[in-house]
N, CA, C and O atoms as a Maestro MAE file, in Angstrom:
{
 s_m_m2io_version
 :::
 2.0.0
}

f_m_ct {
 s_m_title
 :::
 protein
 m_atom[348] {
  # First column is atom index #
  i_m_mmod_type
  r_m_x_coord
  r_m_y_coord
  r_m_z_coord
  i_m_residue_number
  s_m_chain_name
  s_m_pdb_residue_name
  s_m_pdb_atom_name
  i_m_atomic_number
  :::
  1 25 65.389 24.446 8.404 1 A "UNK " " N  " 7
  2 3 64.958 25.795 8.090 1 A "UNK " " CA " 6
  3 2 66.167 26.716 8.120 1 A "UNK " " C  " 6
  4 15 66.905 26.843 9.098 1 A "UNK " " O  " 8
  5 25 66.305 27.365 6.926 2 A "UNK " " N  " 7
  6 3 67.355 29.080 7.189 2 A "UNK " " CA " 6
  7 2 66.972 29.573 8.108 2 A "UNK " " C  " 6
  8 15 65.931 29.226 8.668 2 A "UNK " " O  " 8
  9 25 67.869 30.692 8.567 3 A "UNK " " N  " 7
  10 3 67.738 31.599 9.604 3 A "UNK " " CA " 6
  11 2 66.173 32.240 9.610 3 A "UNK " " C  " 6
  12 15 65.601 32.553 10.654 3 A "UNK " " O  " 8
  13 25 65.613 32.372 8.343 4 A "UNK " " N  " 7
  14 3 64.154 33.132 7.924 4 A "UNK " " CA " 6
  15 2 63.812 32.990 6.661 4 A "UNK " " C  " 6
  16 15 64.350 33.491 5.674 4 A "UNK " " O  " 8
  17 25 62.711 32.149 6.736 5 A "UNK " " N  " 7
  18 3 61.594 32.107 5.543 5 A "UNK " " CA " 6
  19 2 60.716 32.756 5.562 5 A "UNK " " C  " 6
  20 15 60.023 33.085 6.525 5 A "UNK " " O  " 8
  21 25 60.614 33.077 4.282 6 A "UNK " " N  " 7
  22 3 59.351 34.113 3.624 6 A "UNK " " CA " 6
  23 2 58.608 33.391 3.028 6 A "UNK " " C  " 6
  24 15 58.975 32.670 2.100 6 A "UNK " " O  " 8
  25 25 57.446 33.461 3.460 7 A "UNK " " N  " 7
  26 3 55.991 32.431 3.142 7 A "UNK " " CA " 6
  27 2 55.547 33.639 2.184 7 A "UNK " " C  " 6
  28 15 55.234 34.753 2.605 7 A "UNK " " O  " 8
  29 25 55.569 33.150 0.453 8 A "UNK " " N  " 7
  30 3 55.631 34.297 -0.077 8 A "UNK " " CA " 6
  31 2 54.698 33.455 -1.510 8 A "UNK " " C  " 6
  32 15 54.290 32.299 -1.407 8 A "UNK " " O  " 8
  33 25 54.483 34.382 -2.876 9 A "UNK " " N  " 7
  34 3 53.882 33.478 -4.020 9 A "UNK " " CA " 6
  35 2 54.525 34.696 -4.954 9 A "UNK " " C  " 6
  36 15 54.920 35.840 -4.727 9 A "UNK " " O  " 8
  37 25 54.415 33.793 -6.193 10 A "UNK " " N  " 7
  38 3 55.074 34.778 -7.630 10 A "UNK " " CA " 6
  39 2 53.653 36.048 -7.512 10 A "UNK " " C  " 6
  40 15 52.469 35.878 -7.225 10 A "UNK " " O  " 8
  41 25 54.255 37.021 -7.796 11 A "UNK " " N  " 7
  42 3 53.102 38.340 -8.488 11 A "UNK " " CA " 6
  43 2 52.280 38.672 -7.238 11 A "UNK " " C  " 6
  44 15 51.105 39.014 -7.372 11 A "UNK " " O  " 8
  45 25 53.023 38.557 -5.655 12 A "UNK " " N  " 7
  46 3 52.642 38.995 -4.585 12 A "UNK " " CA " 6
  47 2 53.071 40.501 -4.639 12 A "UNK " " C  " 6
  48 15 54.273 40.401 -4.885 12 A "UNK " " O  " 8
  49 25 52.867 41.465 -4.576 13 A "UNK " " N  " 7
  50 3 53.562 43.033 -4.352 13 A "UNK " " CA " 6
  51 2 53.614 42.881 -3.051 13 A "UNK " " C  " 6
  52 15 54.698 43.403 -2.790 13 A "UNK " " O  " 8
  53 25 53.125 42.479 -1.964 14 A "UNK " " N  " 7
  54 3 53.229 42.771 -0.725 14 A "UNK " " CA " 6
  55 2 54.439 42.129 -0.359 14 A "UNK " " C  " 6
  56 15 55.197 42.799 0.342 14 A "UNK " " O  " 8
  57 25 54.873 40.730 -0.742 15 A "UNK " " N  " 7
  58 3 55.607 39.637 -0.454 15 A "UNK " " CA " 6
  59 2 57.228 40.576 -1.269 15 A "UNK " " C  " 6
  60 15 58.244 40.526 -0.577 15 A "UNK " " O  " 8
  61 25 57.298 41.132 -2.275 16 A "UNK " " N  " 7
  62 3 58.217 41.637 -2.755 16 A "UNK " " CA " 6
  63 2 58.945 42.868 -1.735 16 A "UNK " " C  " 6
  64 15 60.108 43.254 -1.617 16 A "UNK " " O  " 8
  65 25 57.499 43.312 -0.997 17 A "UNK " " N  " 7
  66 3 58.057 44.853 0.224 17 A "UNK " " CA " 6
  67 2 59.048 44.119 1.035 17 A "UNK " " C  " 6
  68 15 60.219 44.288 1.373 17 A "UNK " " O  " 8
  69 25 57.935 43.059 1.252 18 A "UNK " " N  " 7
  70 3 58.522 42.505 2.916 18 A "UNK " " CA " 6
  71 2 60.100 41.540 2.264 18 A "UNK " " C  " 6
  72 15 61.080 41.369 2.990 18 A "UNK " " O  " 8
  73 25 60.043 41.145 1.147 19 A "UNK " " N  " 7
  74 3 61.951 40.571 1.195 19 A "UNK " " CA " 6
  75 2 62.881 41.891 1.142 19 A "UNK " " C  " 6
  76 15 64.001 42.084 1.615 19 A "UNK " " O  " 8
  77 25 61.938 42.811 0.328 20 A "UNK " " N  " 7
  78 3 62.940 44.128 0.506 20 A "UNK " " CA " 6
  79 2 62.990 44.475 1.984 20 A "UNK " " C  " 6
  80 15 64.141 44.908 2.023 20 A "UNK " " O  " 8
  81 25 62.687 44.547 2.812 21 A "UNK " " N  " 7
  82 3 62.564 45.090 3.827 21 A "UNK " " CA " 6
  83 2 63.903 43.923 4.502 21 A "UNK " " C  " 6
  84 15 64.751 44.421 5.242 21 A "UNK " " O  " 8
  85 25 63.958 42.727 4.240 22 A "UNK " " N  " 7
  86 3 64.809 41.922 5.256 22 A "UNK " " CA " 6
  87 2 66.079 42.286 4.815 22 A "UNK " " C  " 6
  88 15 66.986 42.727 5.521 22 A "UNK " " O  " 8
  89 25 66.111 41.998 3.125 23 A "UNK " " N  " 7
  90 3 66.972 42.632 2.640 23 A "UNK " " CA " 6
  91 2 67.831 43.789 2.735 23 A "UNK " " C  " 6
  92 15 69.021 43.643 2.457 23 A "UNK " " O  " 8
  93 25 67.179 45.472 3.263 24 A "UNK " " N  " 7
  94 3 67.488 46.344 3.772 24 A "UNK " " CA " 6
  95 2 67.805 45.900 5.126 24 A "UNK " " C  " 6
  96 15 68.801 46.572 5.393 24 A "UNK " " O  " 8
  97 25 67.625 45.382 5.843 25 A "UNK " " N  " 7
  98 3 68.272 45.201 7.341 25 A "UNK " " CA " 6
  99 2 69.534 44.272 6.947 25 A "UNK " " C  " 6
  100 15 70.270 43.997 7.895 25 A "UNK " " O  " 8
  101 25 69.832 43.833 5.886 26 A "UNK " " N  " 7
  102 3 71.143 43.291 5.390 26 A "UNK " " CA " 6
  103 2 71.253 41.949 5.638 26 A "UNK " " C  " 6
  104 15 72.312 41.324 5.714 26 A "UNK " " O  " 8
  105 25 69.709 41.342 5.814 27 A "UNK " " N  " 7
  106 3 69.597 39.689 6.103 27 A "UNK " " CA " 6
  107 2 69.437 38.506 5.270 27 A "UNK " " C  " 6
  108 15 69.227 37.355 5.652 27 A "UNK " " O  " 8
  109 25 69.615 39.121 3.590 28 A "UNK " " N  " 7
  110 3 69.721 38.515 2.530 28 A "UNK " " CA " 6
  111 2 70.316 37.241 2.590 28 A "UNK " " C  " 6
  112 15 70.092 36.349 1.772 28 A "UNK " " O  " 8
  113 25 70.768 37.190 3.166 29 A "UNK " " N  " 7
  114 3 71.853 35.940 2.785 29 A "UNK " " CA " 6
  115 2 71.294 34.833 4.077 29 A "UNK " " C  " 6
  116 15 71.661 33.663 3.965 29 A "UNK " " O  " 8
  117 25 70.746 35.067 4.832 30 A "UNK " " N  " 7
  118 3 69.507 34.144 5.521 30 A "UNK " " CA " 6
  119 2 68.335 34.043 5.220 30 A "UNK " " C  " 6
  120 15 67.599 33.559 6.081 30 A "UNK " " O  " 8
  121 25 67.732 34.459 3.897 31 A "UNK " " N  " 7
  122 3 66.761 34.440 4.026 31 A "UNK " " CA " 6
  123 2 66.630 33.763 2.821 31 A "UNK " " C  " 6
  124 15 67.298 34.139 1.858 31 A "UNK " " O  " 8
  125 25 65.455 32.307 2.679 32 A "UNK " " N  " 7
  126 3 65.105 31.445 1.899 32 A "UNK " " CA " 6
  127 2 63.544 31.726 1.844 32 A "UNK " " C  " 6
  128 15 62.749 31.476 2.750 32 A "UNK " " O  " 8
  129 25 63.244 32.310 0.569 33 A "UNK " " N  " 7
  130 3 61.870 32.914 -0.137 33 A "UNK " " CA " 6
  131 2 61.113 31.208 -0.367 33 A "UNK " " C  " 6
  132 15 61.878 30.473 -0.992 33 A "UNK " " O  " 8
  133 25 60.334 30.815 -0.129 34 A "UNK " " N  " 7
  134 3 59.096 29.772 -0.254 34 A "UNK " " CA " 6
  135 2 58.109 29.995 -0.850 34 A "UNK " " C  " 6
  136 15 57.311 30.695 -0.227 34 A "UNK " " O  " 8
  137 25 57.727 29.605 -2.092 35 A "UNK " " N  " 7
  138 3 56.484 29.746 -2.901 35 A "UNK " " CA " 6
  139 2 55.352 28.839 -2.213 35 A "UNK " " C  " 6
  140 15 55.440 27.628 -2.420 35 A "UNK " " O  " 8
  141 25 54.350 29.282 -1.457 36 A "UNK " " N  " 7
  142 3 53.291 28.378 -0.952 36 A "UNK " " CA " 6
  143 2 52.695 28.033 -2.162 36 A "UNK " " C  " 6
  144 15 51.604 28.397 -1.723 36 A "UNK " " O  " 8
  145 25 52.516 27.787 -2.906 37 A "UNK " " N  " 7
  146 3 51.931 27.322 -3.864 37 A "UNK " " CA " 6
  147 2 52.674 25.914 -4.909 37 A "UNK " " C  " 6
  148 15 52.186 25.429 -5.930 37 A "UNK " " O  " 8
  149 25 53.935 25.546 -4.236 38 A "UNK " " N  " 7
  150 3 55.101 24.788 -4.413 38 A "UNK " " CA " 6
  151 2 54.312 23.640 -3.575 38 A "UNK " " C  " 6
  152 15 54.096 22.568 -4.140 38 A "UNK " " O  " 8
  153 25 53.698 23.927 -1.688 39 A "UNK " " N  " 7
  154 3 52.846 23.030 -1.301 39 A "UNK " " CA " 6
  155 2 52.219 22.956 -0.745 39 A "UNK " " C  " 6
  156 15 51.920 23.712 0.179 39 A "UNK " " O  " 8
  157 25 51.758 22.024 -1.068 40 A "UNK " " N  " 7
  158 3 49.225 22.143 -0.543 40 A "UNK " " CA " 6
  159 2 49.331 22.174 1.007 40 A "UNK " " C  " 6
  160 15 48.217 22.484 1.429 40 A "UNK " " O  " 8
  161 25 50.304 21.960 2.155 41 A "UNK " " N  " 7
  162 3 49.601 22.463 3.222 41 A "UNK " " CA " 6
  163 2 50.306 23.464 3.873 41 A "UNK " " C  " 6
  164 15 50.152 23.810 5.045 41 A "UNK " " O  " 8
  165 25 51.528 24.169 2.603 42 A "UNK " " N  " 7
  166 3 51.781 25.951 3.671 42 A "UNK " " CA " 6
  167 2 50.806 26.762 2.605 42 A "UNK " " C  " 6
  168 15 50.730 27.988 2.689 42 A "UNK " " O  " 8
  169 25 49.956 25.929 1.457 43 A "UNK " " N  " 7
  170 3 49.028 27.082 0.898 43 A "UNK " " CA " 6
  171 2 48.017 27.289 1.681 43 A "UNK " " C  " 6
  172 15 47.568 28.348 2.120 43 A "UNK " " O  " 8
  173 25 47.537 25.748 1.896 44 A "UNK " " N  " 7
  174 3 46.035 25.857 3.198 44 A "UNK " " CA " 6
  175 2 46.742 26.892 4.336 44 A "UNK " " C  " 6
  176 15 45.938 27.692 4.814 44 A "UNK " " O  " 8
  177 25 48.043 26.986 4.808 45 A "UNK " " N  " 7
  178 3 48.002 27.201 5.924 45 A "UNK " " CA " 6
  179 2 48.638 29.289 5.994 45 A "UNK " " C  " 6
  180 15 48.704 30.148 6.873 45 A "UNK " " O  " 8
  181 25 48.911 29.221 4.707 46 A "UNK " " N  " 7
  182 3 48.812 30.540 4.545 46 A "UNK " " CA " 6
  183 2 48.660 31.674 3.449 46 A "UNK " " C  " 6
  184 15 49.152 32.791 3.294 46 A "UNK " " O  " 8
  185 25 47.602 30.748 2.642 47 A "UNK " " N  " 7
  186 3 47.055 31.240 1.484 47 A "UNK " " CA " 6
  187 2 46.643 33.161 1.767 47 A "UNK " " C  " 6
  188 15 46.863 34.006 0.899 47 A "UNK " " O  " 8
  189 25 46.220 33.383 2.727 48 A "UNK " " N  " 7
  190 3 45.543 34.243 3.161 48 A "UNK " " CA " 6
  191 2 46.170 35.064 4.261 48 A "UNK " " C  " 6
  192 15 45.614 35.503 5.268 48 A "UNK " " O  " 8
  193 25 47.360 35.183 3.907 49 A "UNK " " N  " 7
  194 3 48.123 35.716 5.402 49 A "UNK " " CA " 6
  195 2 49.456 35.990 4.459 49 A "UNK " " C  " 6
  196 15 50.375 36.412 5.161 49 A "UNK " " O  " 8
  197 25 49.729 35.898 3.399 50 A "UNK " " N  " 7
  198 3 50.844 35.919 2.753 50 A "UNK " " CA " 6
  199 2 51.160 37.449 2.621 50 A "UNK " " C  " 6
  200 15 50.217 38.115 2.193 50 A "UNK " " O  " 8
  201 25 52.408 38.182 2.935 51 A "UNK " " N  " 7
  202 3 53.315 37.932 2.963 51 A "UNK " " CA " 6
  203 2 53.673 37.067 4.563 51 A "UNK " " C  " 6
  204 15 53.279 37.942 5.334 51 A "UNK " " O  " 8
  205 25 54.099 36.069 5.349 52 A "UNK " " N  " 7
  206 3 54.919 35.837 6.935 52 A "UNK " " CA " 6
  207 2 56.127 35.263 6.836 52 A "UNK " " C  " 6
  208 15 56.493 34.427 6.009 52 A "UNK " " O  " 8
  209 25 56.882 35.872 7.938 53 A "UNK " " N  " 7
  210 3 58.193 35.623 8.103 53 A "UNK " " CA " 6
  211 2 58.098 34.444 8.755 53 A "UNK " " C  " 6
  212 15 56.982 33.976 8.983 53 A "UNK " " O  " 8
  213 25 59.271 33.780 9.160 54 A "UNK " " N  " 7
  214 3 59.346 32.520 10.023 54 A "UNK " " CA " 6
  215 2 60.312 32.332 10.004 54 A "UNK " " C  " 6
  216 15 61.091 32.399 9.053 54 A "UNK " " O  " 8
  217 25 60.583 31.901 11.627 55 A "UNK " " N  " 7
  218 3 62.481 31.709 12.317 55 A "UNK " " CA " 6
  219 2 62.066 30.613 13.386 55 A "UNK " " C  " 6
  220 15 60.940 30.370 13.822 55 A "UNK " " O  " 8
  221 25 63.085 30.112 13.640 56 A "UNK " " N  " 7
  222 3 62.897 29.476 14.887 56 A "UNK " " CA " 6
  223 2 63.553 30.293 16.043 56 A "UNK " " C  " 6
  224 15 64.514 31.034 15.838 56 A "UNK " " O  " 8
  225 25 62.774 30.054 17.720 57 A "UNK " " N  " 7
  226 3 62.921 31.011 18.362 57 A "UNK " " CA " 6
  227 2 64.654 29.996 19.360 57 A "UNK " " C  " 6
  228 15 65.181 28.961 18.950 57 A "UNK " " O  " 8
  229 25 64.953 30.580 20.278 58 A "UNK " " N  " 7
  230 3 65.778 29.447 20.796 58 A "UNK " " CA " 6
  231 2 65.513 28.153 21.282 58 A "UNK " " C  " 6
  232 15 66.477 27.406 21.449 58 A "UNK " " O  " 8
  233 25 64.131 27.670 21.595 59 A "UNK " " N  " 7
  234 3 63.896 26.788 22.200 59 A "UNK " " CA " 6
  235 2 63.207 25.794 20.553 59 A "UNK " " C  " 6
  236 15 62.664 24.689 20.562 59 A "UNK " " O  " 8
  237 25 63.413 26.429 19.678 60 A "UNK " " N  " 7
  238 3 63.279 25.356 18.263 60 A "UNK " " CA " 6
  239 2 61.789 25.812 18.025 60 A "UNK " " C  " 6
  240 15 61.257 25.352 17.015 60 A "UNK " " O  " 8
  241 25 61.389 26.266 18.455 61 A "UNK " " N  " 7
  242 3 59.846 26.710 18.442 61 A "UNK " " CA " 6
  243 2 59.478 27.746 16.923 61 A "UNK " " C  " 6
  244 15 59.788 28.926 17.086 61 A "UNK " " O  " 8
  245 25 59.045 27.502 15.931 62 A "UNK " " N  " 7
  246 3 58.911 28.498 14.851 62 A "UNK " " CA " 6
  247 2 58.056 29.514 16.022 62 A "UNK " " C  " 6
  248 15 57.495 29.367 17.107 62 A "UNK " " O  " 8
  249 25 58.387 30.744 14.935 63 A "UNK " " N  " 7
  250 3 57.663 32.087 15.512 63 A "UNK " " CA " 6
  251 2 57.650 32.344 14.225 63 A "UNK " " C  " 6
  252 15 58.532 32.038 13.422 63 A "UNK " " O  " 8
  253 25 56.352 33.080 13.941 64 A "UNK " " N  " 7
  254 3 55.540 34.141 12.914 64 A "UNK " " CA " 6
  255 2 55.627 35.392 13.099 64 A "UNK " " C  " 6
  256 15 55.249 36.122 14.016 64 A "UNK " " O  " 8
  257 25 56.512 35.691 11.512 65 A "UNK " " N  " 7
  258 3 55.593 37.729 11.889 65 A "UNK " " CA " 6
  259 2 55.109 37.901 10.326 65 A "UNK " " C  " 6
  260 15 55.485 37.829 9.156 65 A "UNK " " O  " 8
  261 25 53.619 38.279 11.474 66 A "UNK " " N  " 7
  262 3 52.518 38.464 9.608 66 A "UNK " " CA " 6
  263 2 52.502 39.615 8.891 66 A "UNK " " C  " 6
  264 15 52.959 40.466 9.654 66 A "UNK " " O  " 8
  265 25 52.254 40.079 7.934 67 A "UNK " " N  " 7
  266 3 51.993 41.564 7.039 67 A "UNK " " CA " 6
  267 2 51.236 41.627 7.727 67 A "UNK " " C  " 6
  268 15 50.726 40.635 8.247 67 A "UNK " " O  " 8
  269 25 50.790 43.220 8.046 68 A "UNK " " N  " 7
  270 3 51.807 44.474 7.700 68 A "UNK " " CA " 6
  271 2 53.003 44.323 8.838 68 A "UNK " " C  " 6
  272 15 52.635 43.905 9.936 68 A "UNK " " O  " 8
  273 25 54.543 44.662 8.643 69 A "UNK " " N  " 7
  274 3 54.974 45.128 9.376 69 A "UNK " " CA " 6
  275 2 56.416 45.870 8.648 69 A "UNK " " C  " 6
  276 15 56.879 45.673 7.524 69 A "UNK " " O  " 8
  277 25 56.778 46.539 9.452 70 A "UNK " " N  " 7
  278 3 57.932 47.860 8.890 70 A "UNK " " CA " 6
  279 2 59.243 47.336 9.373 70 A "UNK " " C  " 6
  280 15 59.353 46.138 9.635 70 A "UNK " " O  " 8
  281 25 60.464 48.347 9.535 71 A "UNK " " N  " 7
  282 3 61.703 47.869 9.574 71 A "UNK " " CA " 6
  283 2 62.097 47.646 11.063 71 A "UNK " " C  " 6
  284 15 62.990 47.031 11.646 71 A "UNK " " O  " 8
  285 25 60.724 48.646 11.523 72 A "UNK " " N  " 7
  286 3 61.094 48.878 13.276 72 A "UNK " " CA " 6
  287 2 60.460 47.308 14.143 72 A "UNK " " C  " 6
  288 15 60.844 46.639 15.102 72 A "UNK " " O  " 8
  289 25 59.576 47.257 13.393 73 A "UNK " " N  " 7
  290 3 58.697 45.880 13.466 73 A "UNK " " CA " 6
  291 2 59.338 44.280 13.584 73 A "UNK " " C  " 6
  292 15 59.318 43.252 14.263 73 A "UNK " " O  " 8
  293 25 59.978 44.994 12.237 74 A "UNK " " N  " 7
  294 3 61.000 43.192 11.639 74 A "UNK " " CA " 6
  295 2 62.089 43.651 12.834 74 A "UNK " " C  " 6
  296 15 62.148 42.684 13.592 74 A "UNK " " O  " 8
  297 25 62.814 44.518 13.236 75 A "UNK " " N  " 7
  298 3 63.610 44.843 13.969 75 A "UNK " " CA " 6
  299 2 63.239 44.227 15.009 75 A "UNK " " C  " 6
  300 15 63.655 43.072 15.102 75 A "UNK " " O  " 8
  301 25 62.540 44.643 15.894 76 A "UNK " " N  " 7
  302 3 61.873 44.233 17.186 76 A "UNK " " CA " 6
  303 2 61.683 42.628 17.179 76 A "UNK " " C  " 6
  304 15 61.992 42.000 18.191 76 A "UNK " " O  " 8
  305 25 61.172 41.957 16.033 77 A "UNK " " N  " 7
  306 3 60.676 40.699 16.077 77 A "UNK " " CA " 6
  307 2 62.176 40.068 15.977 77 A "UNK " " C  " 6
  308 15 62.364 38.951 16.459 77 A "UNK " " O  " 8
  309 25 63.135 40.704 15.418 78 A "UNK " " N  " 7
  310 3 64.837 39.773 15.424 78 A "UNK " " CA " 6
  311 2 64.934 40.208 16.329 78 A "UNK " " C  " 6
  312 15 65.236 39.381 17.190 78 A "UNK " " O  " 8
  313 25 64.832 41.210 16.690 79 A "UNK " " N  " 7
  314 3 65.703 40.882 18.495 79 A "UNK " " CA " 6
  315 2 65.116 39.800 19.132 79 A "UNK " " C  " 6
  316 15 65.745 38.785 19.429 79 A "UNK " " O  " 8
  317 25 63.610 40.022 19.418 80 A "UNK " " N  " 7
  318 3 63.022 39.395 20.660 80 A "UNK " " CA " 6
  319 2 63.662 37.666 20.059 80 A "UNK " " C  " 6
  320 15 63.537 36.936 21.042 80 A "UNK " " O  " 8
  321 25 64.239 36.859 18.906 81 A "UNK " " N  " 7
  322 3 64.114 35.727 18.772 81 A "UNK " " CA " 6
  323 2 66.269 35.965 18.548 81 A "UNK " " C  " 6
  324 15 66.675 35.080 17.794 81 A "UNK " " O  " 8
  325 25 67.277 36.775 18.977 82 A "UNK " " N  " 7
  326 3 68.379 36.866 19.054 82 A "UNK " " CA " 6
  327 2 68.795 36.493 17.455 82 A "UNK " " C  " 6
  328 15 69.491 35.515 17.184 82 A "UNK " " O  " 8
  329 25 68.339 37.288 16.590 83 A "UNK " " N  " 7
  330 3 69.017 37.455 15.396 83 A "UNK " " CA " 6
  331 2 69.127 38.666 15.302 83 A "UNK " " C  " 6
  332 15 68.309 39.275 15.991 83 A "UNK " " O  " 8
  333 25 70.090 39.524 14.487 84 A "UNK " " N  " 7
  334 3 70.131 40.725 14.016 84 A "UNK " " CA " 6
  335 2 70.388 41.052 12.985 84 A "UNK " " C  " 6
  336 15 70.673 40.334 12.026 84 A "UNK " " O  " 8
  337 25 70.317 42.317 13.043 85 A "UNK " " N  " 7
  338 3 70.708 43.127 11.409 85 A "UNK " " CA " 6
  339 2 71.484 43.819 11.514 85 A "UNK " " C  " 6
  340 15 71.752 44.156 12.667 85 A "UNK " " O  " 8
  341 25 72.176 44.341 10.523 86 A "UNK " " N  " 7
  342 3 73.451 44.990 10.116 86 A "UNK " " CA " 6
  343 2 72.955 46.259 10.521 86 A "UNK " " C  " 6
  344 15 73.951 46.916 10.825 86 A "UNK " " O  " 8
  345 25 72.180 46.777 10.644 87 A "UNK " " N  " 7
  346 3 72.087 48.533 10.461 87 A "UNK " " CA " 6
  347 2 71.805 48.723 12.246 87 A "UNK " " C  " 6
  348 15 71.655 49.845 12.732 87 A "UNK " " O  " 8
  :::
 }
 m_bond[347] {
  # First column is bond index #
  i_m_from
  i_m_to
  i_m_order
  :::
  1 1 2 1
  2 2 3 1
  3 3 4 2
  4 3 5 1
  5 5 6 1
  6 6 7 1
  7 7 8 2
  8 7 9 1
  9 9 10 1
  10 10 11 1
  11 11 12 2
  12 11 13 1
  13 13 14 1
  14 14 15 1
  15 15 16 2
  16 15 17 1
  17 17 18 1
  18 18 19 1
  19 19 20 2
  20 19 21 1
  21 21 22 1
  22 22 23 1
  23 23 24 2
  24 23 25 1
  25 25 26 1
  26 26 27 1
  27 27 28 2
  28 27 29 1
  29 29 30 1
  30 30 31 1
  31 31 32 2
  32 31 33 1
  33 33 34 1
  34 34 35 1
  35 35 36 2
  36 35 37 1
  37 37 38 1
  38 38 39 1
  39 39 40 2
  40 39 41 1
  41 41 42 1
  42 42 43 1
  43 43 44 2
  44 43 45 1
  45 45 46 1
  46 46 47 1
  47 47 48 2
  48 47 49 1
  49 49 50 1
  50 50 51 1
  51 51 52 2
  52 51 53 1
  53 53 54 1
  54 54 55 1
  55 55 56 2
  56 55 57 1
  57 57 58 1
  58 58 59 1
  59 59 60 2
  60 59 61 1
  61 61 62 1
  62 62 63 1
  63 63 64 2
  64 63 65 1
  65 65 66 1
  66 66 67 1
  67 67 68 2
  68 67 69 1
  69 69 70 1
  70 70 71 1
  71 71 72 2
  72 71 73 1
  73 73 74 1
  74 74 75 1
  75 75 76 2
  76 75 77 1
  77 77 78 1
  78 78 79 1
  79 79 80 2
  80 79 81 1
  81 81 82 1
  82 82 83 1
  83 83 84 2
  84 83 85 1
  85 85 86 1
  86 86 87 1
  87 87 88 2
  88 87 89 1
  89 89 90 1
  90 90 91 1
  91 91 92 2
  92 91 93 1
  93 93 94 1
  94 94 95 1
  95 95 96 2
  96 95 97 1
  97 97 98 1
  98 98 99 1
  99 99 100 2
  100 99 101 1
  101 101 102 1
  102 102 103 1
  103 103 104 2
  104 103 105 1
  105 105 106 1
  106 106 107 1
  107 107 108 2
  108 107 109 1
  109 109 110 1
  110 110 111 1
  111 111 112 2
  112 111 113 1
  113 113 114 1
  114 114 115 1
  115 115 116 2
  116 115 117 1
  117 117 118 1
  118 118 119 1
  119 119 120 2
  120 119 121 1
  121 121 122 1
  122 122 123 1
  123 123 124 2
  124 123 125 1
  125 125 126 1
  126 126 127 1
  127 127 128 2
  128 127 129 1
  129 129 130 1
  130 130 131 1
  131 131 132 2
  132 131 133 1
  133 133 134 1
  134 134 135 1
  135 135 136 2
  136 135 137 1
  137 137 138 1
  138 138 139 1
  139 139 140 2
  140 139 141 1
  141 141 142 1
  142 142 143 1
  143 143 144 2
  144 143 145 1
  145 145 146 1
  146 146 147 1
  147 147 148 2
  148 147 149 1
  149 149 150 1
  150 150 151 1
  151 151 152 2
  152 151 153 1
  153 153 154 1
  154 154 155 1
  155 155 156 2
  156 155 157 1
  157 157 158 1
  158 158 159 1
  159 159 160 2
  160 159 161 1
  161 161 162 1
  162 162 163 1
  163 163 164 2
  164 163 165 1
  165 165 166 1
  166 166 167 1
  167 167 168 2
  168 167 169 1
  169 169 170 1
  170 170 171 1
  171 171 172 2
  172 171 173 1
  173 173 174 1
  174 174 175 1
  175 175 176 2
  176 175 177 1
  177 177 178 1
  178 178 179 1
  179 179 180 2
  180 179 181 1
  181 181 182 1
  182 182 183 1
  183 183 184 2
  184 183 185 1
  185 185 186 1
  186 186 187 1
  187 187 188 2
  188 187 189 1
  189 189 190 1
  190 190 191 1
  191 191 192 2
  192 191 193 1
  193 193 194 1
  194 194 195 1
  195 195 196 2
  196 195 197 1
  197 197 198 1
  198 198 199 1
  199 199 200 2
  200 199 201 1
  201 201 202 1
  202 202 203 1
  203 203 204 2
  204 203 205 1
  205 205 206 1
  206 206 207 1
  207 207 208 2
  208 207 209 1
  209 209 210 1
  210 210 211 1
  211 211 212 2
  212 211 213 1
  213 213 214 1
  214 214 215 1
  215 215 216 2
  216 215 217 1
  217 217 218 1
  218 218 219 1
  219 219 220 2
  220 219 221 1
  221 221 222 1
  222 222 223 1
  223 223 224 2
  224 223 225 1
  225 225 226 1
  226 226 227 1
  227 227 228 2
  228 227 229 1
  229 229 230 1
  230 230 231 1
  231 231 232 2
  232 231 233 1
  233 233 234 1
  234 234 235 1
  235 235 236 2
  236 235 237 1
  237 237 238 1
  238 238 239 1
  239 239 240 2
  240 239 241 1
  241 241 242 1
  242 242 243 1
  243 243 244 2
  244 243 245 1
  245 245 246 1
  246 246 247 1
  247 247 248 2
  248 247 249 1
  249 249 250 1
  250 250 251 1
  251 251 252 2
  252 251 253 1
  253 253 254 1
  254 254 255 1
  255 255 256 2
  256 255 257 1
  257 257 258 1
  258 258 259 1
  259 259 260 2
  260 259 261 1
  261 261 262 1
  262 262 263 1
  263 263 264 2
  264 263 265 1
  265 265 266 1
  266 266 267 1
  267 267 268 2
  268 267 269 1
  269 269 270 1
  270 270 271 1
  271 271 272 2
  272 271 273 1
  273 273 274 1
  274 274 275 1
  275 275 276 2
  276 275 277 1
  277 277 278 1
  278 278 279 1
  279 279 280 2
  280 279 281 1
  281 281 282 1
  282 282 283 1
  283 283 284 2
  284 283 285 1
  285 285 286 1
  286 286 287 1
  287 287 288 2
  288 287 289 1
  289 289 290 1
  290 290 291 1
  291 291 292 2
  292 291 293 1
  293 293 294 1
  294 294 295 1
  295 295 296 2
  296 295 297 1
  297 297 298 1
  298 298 299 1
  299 299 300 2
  300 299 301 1
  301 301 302 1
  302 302 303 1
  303 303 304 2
  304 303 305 1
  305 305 306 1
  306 306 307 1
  307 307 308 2
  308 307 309 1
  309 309 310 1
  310 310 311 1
  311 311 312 2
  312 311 313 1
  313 313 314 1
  314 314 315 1
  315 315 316 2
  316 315 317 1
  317 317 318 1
  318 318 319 1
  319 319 320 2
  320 319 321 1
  321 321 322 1
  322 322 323 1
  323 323 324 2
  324 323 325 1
  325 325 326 1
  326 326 327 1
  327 327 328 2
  328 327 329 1
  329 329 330 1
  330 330 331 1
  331 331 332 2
  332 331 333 1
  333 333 334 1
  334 334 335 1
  335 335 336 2
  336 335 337 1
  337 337 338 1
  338 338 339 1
  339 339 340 2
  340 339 341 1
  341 341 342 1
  342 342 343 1
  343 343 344 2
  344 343 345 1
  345 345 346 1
  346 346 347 1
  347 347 348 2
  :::
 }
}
């Protein structure tokens, strides 16, 4: 896994906020966009929850952060897992 995947699908508007949003914290270049629809069990598993982020925490453990969330949000969720952003 990259630093952060975006559990995302083509002609999502929500999924387009939230890469802008990682993007604005200047995390572009860690971040690997995933079409659930590429495969049948991250669609079962998040057909309905799309746009979520996903990192691993230090102990290798994925951690989730689901829509809705803002810059202060994605902020908070990289700290608590020791990644950051430029701003």
């Amino acid at each position: 896994m990259s630093d952060l995947t975006l559990y995302s699908t083509w002609g999502c508007h929500l999924c387009e906020q939230a890469e802008a949003l990682v993007q604005q914290a200047g995390l572009a270049d860690k971040l690997q966009v995933q079409d659930i629809v590429d495969d049948e069990a991250l669609f079962a598993r998040f057909r309905v929850h799309i746009p979520v982020l996903a990192a691993s925490d230090a102990q290798g453990q994925e951690q989730l952060l689901y829509w809705p969330f803002d810059h202060s949000a994605l902020a908070s969720w990289l700290a608590a897992l020791d990644l950051t952003t430029t701003d």
